[in-house]
N, CA, C and O atoms as a GROMACS GRO file, in nm:
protein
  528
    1UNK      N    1   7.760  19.371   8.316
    1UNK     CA    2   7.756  19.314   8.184
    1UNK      C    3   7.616  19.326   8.124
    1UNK      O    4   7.604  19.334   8.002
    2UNK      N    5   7.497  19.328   8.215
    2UNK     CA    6   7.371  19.348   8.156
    2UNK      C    7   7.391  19.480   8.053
    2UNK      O    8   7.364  19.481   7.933
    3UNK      N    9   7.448  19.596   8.137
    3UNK     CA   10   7.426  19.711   8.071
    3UNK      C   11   7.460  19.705   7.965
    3UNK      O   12   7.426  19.815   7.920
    4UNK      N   13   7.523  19.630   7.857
    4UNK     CA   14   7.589  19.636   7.734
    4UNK      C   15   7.453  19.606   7.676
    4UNK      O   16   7.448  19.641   7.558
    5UNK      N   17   7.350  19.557   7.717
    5UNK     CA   18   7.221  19.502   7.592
    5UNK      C   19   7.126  19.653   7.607
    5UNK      O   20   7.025  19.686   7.546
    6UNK      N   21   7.212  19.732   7.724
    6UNK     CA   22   7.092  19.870   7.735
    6UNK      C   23   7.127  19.944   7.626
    6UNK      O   24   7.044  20.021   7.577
    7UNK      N   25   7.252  19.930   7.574
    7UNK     CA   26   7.267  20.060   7.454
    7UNK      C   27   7.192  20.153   7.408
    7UNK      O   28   7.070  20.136   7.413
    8UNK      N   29   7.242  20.268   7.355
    8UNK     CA   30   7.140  20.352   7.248
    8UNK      C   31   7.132  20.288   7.131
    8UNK      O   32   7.040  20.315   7.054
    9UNK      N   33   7.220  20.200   7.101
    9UNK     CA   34   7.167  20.163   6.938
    9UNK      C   35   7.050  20.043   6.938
    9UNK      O   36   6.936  20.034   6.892
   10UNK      N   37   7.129  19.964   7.006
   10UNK     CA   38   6.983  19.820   7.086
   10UNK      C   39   6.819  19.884   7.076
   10UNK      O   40   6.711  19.848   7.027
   11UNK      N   41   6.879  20.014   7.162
   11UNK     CA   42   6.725  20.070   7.231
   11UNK      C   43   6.618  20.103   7.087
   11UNK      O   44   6.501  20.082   7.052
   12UNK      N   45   6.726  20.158   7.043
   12UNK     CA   46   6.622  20.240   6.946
   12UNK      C   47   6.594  20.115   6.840
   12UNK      O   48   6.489  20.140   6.779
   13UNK      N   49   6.644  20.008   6.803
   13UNK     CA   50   6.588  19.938   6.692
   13UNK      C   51   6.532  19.851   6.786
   13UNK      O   52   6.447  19.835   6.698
   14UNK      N   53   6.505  19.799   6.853
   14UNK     CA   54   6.385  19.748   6.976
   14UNK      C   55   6.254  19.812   6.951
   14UNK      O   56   6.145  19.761   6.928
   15UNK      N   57   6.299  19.972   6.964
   15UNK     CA   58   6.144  20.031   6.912
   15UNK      C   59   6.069  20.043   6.798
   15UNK      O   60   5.949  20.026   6.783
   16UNK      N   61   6.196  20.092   6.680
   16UNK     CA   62   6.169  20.034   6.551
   16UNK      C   63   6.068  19.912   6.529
   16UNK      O   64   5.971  19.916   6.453
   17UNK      N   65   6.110  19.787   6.619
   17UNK     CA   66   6.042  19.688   6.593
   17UNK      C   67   5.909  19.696   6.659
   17UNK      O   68   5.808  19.634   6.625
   18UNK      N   69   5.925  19.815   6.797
   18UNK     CA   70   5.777  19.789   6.783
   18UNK      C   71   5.685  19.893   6.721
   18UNK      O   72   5.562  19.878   6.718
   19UNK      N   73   5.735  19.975   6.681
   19UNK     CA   74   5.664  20.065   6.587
   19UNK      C   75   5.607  19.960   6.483
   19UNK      O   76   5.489  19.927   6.490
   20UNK      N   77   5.691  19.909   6.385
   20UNK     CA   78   5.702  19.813   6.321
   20UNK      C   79   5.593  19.677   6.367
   20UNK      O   80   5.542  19.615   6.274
   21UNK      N   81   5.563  19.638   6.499
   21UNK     CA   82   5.508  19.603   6.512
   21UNK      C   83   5.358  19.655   6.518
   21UNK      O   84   5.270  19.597   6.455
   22UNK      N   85   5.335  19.761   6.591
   22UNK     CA   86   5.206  19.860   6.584
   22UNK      C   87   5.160  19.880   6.430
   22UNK      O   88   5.045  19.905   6.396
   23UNK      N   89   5.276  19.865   6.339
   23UNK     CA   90   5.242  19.911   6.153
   23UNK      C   91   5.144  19.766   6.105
   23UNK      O   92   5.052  19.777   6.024
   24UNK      N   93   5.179  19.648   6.163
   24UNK     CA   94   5.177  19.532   6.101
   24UNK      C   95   4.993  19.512   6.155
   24UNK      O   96   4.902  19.478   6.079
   25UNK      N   97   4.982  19.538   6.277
   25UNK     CA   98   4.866  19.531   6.337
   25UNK      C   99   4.751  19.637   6.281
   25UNK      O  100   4.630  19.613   6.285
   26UNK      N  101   4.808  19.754   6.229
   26UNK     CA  102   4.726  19.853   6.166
   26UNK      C  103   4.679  19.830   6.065
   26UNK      O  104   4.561  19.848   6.036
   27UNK      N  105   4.775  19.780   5.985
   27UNK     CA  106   4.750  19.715   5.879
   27UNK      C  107   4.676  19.580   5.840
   27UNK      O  108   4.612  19.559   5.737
   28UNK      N  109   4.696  19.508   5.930
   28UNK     CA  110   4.588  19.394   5.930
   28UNK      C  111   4.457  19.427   5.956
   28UNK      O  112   4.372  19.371   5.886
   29UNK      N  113   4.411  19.530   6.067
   29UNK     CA  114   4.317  19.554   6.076
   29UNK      C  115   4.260  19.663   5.959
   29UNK      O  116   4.149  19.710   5.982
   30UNK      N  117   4.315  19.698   5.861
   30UNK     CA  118   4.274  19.736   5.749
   30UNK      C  119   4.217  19.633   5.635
   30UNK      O  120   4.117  19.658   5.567
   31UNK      N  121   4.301  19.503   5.625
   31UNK     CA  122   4.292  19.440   5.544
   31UNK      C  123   4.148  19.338   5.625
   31UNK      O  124   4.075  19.263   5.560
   32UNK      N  125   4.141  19.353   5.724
   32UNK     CA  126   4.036  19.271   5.792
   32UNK      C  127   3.905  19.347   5.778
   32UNK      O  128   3.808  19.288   5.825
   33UNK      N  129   3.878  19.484   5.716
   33UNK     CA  130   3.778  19.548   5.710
   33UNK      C  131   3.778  19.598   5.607
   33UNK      O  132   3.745  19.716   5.595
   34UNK      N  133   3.825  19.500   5.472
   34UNK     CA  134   3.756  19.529   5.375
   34UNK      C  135   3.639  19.566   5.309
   34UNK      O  136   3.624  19.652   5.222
   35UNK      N  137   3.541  19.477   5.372
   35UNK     CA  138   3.429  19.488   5.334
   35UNK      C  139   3.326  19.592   5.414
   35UNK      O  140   3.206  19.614   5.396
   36UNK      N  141   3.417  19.646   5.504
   36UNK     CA  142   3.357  19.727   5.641
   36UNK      C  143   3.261  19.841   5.527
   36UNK      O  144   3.328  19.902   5.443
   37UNK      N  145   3.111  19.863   5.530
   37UNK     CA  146   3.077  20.010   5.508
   37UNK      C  147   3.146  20.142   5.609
   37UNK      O  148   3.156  20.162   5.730
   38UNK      N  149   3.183  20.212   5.493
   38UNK     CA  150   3.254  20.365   5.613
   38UNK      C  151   3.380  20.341   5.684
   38UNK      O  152   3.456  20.414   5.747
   39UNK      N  153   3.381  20.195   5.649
   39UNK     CA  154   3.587  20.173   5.705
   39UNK      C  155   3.692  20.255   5.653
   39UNK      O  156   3.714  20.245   5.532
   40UNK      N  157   3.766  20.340   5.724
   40UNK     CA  158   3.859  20.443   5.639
   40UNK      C  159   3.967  20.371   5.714
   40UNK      O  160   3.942  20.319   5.822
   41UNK      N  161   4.119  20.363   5.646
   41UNK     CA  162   4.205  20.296   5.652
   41UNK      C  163   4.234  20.355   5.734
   41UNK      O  164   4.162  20.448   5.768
   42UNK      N  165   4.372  20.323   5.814
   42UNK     CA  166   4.439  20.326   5.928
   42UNK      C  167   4.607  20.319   5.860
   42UNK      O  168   4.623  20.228   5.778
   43UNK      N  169   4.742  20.416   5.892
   43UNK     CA  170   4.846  20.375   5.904
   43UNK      C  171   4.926  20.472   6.028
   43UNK      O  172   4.877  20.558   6.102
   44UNK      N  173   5.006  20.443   6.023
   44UNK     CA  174   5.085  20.479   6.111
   44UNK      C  175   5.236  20.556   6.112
   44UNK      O  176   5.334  20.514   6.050
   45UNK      N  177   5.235  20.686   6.200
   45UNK     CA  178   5.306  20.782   6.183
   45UNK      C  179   5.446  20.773   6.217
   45UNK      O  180   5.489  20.847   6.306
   46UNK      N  181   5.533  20.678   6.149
   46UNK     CA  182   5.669  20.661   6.232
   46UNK      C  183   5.754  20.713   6.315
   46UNK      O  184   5.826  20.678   6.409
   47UNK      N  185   5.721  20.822   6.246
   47UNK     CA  186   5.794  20.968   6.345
   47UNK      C  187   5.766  20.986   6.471
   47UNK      O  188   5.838  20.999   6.569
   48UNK      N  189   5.608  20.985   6.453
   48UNK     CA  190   5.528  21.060   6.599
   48UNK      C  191   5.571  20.894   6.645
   48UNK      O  192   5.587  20.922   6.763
   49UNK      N  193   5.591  20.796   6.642
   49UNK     CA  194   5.573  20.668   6.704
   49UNK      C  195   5.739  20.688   6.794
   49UNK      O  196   5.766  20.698   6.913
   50UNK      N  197   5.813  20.689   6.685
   50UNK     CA  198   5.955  20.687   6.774
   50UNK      C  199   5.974  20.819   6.794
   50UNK      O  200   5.976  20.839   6.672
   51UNK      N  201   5.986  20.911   6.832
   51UNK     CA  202   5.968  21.031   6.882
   51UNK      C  203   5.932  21.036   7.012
   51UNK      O  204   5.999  21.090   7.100
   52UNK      N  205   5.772  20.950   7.037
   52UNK     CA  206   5.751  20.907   7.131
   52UNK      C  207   5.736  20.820   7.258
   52UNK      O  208   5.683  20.837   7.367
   53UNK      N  209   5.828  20.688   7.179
   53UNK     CA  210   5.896  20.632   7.231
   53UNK      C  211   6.084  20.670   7.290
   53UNK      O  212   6.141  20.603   7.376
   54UNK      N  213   6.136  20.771   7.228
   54UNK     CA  214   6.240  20.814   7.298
   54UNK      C  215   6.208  20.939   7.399
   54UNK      O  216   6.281  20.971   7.493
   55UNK      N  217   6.137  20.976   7.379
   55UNK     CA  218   6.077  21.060   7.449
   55UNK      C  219   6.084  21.215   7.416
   55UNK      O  220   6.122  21.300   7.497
   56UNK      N  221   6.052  21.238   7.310
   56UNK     CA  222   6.056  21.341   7.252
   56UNK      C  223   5.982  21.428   7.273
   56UNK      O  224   5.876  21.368   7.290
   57UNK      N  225   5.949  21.591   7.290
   57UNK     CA  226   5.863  21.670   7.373
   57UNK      C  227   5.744  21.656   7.219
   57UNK      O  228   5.774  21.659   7.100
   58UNK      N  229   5.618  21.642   7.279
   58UNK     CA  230   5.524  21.685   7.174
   58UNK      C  231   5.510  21.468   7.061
   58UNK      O  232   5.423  21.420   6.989
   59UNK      N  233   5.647  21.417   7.110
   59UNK     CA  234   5.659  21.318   6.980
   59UNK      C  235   5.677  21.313   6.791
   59UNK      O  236   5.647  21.254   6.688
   60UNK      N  237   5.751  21.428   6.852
   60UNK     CA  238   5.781  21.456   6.729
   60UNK      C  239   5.966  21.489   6.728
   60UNK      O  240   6.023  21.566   6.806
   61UNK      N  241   6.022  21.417   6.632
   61UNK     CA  242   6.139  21.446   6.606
   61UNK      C  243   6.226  21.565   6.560
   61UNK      O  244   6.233  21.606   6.444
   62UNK      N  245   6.290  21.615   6.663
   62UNK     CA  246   6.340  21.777   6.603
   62UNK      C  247   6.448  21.760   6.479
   62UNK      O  248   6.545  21.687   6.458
   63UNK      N  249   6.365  21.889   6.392
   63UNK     CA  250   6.479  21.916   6.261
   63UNK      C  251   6.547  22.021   6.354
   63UNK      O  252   6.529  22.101   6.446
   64UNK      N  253   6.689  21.933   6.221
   64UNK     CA  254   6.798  22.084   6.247
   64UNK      C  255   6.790  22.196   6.152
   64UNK      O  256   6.794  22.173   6.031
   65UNK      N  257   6.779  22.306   6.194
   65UNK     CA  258   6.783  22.393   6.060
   65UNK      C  259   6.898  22.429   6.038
   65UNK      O  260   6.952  22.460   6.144
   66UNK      N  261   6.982  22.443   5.928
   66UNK     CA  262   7.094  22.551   5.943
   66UNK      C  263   7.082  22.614   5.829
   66UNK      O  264   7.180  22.680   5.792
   67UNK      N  265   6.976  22.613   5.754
   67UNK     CA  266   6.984  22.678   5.659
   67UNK      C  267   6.803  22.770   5.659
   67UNK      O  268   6.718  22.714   5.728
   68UNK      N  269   6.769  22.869   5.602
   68UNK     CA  270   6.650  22.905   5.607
   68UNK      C  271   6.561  22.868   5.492
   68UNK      O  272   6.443  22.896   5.472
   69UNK      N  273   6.636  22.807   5.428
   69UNK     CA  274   6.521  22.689   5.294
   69UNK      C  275   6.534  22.530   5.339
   69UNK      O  276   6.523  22.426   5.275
   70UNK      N  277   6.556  22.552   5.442
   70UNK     CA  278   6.498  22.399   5.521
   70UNK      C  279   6.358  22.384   5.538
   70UNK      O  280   6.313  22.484   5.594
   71UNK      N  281   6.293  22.320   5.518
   71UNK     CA  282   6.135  22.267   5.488
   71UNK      C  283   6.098  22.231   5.705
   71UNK      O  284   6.139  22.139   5.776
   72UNK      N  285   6.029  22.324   5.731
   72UNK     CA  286   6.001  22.330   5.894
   72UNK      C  287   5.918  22.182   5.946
   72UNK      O  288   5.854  22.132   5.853
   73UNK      N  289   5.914  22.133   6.030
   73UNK     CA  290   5.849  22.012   6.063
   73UNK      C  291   5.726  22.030   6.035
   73UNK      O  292   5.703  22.145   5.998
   74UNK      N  293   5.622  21.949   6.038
   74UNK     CA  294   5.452  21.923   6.012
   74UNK      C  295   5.435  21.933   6.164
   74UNK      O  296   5.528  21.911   6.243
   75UNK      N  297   5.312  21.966   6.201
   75UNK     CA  298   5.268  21.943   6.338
   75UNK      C  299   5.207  21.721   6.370
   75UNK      O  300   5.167  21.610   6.332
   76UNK      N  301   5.232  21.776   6.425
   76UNK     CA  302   5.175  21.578   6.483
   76UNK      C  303   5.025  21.558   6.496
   76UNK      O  304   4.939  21.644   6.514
   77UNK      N  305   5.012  21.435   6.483
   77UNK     CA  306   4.856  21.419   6.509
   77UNK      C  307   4.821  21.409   6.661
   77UNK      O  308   4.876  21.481   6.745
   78UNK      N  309   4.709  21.299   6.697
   78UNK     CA  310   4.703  21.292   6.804
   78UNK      C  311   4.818  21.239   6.925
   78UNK      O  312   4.793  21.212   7.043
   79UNK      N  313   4.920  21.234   6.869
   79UNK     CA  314   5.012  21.164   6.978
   79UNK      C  315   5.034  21.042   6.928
   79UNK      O  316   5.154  21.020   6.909
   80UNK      N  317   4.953  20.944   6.896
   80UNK     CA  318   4.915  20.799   6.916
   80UNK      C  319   5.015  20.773   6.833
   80UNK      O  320   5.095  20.692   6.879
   81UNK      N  321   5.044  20.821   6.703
   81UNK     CA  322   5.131  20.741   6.581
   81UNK      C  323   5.023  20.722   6.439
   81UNK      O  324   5.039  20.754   6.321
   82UNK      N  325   4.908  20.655   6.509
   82UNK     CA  326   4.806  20.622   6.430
   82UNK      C  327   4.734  20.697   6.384
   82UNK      O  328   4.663  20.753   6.468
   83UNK      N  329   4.707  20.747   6.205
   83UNK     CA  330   4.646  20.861   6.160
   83UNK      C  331   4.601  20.749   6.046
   83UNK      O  332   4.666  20.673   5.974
   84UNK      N  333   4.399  20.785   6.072
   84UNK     CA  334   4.342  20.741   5.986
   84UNK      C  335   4.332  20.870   5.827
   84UNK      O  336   4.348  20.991   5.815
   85UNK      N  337   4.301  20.770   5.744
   85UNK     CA  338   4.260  20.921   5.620
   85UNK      C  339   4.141  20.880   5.594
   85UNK      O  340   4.104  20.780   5.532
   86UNK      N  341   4.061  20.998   5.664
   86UNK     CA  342   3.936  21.065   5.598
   86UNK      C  343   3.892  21.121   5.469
   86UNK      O  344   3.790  21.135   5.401
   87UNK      N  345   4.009  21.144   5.468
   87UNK     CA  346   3.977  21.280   5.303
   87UNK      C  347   3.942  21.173   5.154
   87UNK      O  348   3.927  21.229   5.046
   88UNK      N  349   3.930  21.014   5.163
   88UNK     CA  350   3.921  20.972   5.038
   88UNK      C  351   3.796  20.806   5.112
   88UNK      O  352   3.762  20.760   5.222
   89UNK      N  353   3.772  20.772   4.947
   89UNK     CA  354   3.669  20.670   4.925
   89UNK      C  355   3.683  20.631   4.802
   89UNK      O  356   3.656  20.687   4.696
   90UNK      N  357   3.734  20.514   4.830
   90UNK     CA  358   3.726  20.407   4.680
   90UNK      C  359   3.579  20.314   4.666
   90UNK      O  360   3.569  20.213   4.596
   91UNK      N  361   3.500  20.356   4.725
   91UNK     CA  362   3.332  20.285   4.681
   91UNK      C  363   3.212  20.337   4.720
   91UNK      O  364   3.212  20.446   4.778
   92UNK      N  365   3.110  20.280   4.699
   92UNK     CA  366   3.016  20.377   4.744
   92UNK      C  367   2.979  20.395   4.871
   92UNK      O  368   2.907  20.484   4.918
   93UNK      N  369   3.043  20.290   4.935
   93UNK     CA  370   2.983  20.227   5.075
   93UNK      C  371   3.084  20.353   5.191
   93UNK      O  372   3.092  20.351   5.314
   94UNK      N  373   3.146  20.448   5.095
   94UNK     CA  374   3.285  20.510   5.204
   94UNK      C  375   3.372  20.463   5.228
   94UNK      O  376   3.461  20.530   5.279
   95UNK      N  377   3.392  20.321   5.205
   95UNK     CA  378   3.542  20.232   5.284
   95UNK      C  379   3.642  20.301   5.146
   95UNK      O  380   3.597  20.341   5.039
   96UNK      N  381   3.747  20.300   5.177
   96UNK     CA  382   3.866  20.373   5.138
   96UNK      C  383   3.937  20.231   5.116
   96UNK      O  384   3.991  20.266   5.011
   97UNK      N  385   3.976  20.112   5.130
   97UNK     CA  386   4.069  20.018   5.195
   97UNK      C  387   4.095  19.961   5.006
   97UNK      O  388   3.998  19.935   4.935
   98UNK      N  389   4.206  19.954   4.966
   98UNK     CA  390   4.256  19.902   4.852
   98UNK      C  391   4.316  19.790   4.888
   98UNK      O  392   4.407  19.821   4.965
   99UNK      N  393   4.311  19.647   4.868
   99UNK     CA  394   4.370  19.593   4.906
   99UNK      C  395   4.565  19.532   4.841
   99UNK      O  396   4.670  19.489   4.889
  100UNK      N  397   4.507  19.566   4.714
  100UNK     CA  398   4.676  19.567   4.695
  100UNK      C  399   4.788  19.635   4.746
  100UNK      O  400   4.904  19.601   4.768
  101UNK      N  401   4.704  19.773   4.765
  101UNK     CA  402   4.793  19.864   4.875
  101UNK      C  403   4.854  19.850   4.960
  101UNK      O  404   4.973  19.867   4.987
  102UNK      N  405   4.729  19.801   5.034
  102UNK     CA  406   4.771  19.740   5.181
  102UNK      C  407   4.847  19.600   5.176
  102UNK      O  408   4.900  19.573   5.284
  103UNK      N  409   4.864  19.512   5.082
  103UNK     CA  410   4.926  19.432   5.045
  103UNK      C  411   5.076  19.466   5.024
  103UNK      O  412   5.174  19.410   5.071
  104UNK      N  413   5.068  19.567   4.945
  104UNK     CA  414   5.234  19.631   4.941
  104UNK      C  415   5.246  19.684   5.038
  104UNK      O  416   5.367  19.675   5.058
  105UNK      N  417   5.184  19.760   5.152
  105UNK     CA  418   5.257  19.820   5.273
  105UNK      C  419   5.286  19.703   5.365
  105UNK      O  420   5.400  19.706   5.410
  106UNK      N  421   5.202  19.587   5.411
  106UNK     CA  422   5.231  19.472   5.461
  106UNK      C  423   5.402  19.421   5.412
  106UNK      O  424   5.495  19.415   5.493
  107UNK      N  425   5.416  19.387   5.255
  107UNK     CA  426   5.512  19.349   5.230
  107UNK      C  427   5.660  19.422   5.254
  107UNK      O  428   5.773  19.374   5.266
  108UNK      N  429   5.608  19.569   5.257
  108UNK     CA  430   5.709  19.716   5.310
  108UNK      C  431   5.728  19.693   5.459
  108UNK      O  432   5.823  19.727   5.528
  109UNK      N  433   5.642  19.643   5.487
  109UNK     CA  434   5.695  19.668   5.685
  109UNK      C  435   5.779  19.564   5.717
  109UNK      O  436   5.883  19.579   5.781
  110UNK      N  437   5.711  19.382   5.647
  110UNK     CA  438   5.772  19.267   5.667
  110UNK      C  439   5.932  19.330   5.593
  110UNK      O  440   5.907  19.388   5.698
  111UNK      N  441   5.997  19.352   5.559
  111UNK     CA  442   6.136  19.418   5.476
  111UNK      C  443   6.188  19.509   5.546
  111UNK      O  444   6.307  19.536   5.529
  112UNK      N  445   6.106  19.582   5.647
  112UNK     CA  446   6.166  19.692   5.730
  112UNK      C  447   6.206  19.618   5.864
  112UNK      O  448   6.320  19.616   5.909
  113UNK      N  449   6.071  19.542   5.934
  113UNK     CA  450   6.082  19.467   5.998
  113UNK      C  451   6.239  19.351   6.002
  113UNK      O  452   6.308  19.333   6.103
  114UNK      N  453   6.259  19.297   5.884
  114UNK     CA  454   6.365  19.177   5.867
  114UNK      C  455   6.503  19.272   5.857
  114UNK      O  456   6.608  19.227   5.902
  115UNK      N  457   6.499  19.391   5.803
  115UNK     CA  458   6.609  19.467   5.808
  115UNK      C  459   6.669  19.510   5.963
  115UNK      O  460   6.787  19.500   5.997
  116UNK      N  461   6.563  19.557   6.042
  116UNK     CA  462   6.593  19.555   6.157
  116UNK      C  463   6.661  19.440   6.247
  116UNK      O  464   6.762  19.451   6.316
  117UNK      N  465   6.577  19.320   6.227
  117UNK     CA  466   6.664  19.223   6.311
  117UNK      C  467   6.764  19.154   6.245
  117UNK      O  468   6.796  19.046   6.293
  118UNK      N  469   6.824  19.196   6.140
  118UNK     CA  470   6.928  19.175   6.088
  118UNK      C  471   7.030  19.270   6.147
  118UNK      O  472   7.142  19.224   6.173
  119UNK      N  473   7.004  19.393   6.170
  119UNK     CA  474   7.061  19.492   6.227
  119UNK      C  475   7.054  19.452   6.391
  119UNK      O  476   7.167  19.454   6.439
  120UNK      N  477   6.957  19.419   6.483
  120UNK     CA  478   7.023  19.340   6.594
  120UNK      C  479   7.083  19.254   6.595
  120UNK      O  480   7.175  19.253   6.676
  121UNK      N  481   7.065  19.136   6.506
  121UNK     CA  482   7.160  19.054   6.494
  121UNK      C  483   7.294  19.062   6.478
  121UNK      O  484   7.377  18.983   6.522
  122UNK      N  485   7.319  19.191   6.394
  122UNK     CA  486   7.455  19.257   6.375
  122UNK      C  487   7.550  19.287   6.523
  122UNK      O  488   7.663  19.245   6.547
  123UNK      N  489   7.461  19.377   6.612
  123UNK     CA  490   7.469  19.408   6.710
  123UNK      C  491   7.527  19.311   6.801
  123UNK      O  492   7.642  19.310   6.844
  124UNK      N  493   7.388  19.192   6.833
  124UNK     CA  494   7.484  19.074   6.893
  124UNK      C  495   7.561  19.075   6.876
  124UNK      O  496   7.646  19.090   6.963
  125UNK      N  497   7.590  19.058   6.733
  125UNK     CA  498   7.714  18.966   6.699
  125UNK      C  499   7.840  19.014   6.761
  125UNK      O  500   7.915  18.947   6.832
  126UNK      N  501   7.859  19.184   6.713
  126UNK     CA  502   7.990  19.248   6.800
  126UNK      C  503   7.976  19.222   6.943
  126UNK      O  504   8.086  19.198   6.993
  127UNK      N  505   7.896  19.219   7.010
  127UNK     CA  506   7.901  19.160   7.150
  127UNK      C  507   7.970  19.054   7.210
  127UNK      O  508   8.060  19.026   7.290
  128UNK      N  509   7.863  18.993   7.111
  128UNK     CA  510   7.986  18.837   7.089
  128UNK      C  511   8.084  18.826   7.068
  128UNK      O  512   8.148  18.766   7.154
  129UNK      N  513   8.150  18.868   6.962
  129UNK     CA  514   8.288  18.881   6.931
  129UNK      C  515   8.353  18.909   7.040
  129UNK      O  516   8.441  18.839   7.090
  130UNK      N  517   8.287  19.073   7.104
  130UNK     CA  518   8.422  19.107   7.217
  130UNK      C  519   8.440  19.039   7.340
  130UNK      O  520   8.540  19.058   7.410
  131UNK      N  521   8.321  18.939   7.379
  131UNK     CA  522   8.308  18.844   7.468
  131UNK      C  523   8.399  18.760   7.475
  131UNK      O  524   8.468  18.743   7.576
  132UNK      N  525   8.414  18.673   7.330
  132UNK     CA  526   8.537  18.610   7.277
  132UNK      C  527   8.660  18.672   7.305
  132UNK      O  528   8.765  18.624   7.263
   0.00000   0.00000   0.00000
C-alpha cells in the first residue's frame, strides 16, 4: 500500500515543489541584495531543474520533433537550474535587482507553488476515495 504514494504523478509534482521551492529561495536572495553593489540577480531554470531531478541525460528535457520547423532545444547552463544574468544593470553600482520584478516573480511562484498542492491534494483525494 506504501507504493501507491510512489507514483509518477506524486513524484513529479513533489519536485515541482521543490524546484518551486529552490525558485522561492533564489528569489529571496535577490530581494535581500538589493542594495548589494555588483549584485546581478539570480533565477532559476525549470527545465534544467526537473530534467534533473527525473533524471534526464545532460538535465535537460527532450523535444519531440516530428516536424523540421520545430524550434531545437537551447543547450543548458551549468547543470544547477540556477542562471544568474550578467548581460544587464539597472544602476550605477552594477546591481541589476528591480524590485517589483522580483515582487511579481515571488507572487508567480507563490500561485505555481499553491497550484501544485492543490494538485496533490487532488491526488490524495482519489486515494482516498478508492480506500473508501
Amino acid at each position: 500500500m506504501a507504493g501507491w504514494l510512489d507514483g509518477p504523478v506524486l513524484n513529479v509534482l513533489q519536485k515541482g515543489l521543490d524546484a518551486s521551492g529552490m525558485r522561492q529561495q533564489v528569489l529571496s536572495n535577490n530581494v535581500a541584495n538589493i542594495d548589494t553593489p555588483k549584485f546581478k540577480r539570480s533565477d532559476v531554470d525549470f527545465q534544467a531543474v526537473l530534467g534533473a531531478v527525473l533524471g534526464e541525460k545532460g538535465g535537460v528535457l527532450p523535444l519531440k520533433l516530428t516536424s523540421p520547423k520545430h524550434m531545437r532545444s537551447l543547450a543548458a547552463g551549468d547543470g544547477s537550474g540556477v542562471v544568474t544574468d550578467q548581460s544587464t544593470s539597472l544602476r550605477n553600482d552594477g546591481n541589476n535587482v528591480d524590485v517589483d520584478r522580483e515582487m511579481a516573480y515571488v507572487a508567480e511562484n507563490g500561485l505555481y507553488y499553491n497550484s501544485l498542492t492543490n494538485a496533490i491534494s487532488s491526488q490524495l483525494g482519489l486515494l482516498r476515495t478508492v480506500l473508501k
